[in-house]
N, C-alpha and C positions, 0 to 999 in steps of 0.2 A: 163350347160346341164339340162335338162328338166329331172325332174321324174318321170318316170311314173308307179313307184308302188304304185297307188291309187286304193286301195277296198271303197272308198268312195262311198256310194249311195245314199246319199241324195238327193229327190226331183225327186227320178226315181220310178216308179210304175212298177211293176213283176205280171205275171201272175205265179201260181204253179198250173197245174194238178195234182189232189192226192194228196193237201197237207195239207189235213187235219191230216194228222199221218205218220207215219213211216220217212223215207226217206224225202219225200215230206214234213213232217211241219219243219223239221230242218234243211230243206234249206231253209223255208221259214222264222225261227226264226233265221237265220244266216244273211238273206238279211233286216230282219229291224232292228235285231241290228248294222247293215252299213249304216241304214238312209230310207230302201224303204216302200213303201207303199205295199202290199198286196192283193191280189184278189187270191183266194182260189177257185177251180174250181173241185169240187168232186162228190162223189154219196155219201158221208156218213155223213149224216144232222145231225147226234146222236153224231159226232166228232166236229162240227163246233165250238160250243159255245167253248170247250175245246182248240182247237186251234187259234181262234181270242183271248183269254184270254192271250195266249202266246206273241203272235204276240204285240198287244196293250201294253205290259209292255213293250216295246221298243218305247211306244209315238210314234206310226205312226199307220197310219188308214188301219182297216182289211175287207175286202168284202168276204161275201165266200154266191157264187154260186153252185147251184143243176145245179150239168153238167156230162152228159154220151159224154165222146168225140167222142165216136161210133158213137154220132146222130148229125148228120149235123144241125137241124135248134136246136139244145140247144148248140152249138157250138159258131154259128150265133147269138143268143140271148146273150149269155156271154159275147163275145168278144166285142158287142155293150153295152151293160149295163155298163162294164168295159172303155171303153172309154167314156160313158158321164159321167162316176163318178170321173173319174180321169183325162180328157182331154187328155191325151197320153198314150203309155204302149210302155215301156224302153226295159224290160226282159220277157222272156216266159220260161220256167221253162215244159216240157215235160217228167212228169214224172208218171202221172196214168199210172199202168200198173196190168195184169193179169196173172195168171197160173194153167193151171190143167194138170195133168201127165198121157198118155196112149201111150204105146208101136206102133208105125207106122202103124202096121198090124191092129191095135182095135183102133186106133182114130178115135172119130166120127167127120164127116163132121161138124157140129153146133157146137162141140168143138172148133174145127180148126178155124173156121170162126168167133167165137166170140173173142178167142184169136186173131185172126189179127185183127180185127175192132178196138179193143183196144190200139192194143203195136203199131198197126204200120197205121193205118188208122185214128187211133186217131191223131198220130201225126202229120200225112198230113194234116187230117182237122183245128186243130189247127192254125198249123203253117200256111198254108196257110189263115186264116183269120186275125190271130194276124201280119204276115208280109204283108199281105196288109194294116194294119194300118201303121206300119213300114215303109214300101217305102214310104209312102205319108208326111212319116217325115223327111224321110231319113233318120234315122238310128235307130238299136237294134241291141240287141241278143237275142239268141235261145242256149238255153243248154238243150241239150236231154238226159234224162238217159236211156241209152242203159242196155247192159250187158256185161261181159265177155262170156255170154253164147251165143253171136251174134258172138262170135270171132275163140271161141273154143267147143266142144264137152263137156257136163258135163259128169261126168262118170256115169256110170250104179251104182245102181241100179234109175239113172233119167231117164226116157223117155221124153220130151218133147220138138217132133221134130215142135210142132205150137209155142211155144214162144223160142226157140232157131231160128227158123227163121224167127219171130217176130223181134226179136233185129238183126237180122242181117239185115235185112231190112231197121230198122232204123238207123243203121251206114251207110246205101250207102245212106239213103236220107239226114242224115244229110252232108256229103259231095256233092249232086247234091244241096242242095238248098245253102249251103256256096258258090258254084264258081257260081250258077246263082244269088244271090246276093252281089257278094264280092266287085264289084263297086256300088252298089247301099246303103252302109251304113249299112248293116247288115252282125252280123257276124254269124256264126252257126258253134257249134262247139259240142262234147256230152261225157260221160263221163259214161266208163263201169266200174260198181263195183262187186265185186267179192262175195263171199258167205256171207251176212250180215244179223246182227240181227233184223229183223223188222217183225212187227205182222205176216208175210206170212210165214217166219219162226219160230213163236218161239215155237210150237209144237215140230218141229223135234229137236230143239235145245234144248227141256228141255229134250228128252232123248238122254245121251251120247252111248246107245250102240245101236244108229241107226246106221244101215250100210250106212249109206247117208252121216252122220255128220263124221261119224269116216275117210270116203273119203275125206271130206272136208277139215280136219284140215291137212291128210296124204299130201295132194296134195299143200297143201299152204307152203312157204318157213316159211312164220311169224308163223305157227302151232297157228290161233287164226282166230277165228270168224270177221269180220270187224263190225263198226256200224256204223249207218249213220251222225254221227257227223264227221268221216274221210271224209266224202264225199265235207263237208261244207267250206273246204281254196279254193278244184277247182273248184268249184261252183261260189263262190266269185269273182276269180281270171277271170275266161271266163266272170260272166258278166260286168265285171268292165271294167276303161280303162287301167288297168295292161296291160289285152292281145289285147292291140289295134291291134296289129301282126300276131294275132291267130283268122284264122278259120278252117273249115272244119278237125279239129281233133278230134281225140277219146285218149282218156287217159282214160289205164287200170287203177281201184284203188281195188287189190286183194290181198291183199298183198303176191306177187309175183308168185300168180296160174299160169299166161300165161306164165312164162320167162319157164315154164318147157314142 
């Protein structure tokens, strides 16, 4: 019987939106210590050198491009620079994302609008040019970090009805573009994590008697912060041929916020 728990990724090249830090660079230091290559697609050039430094001590080669996914032709430009430098791209990794918090009644429209361009327009445009490389190979994947907050309501005191339907957006499109590619070699599958430690929080995190945090830990079964290294086995596991079986799913990683 054939094995198919292979996290092997040697000789595949990943694209990571945002991964120059947080989330984003420790699934990108998770995919080249299993063999990949690298292309880093961010806005923060002052991280870069930092995170190729990472990437490289895993002896496999780092690209990291100035890319707003917002904007269609730096999209267009990345995803072409990245295939002449690496002749294919295996994995797409959608994971740049934004947040700023006003209550429904006080949201400005240009808030709203730049939150979608990002969480959820980013990833159409992406995807849609990294999977037309893809089809023409016939095969990838696409793992999208979502949220749980695409899934369920964060509690008050959060407002923020543009990136809670931001990610919910991107869970239905990761499932529309899994069944419109599930015979054509590509899988698309995405992965919502729960309240974690990364630059976007660690303000609220370093004080414990925010009424935010103290919700957080009340509401989590594990009563513990997640970090983005939890993130890094299902990561793995979707772009690998582990889940040759697996598309069009979303797997909570919160520790255990949605079961309640």
């Amino acid at each position: 019987m054939r094995n198919t728990c292979n996290f092997n990724l040697k000789g595949k090249t990943a694209i990571i939106t945002g991964g120059e830090r947080g989330i984003g660079l420790e699934i990108a230091k998770g995919y080249a210590a299993a063999g990949a290559d690298i292309v880093i697609a961010g806005i923060l050039n002052e991280e870069f050198e930092n995170a190729k430094k990472f990437i490289e001590e895993e002896h496999v080669k780092c690209l990291c491009i100035y890319t707003d996914v917002s904007n269609e032709s730096e999209v267009k430009s990345m995803v072409m620079r990245a295939k002449d430098e690496f002749s294919h791209i295996d994995i797409l990794v959608n994971n740049a994302g934004i947040n700023r918090q006003f209550p429904v009644e006080s949201m400005p429209l240009d808030v709203w609008q730049s939150i979608i361009n990002v969480n959820l327009t980013g990833v159409f445009l992406v995807s849609r040019e990294v999977g037309s490389v893809m089809l023409k190979q016939g095969q990838g994947n696409i793992v999208n970090i979502t949220s749980m907050s695409g899934l369920v309501v964060n509690p008050l005191p959060q407002t923020q009805c543009a990136y809670n339907s931001s990610k919910a957006g991107a869970i239905m499109l990761t499932k529309v573009m899994a069944v419109e590619w599930a015979q054509r070699g590509i899988r698309v599958n995405a992965i919502a994590p729960g309240f974690m430690r990364t630059p976007l929080t660690q303000n609220r995190l370093s004080n414990p008697e925010d009424p935010a945090v103290k919700k957080w830990l009340e509401g989590t079964p594990m009563n513990r912060i997640g970090n983005p290294s939890d993130l890094v086995g299902l990561a793995l596991y979707f772009a690998s041929d582990a889940s040759a079986y697996t598309t069009g799913t979303v797997v909570s990683v919160d520790g255990g916020y949605t079961c309640l």
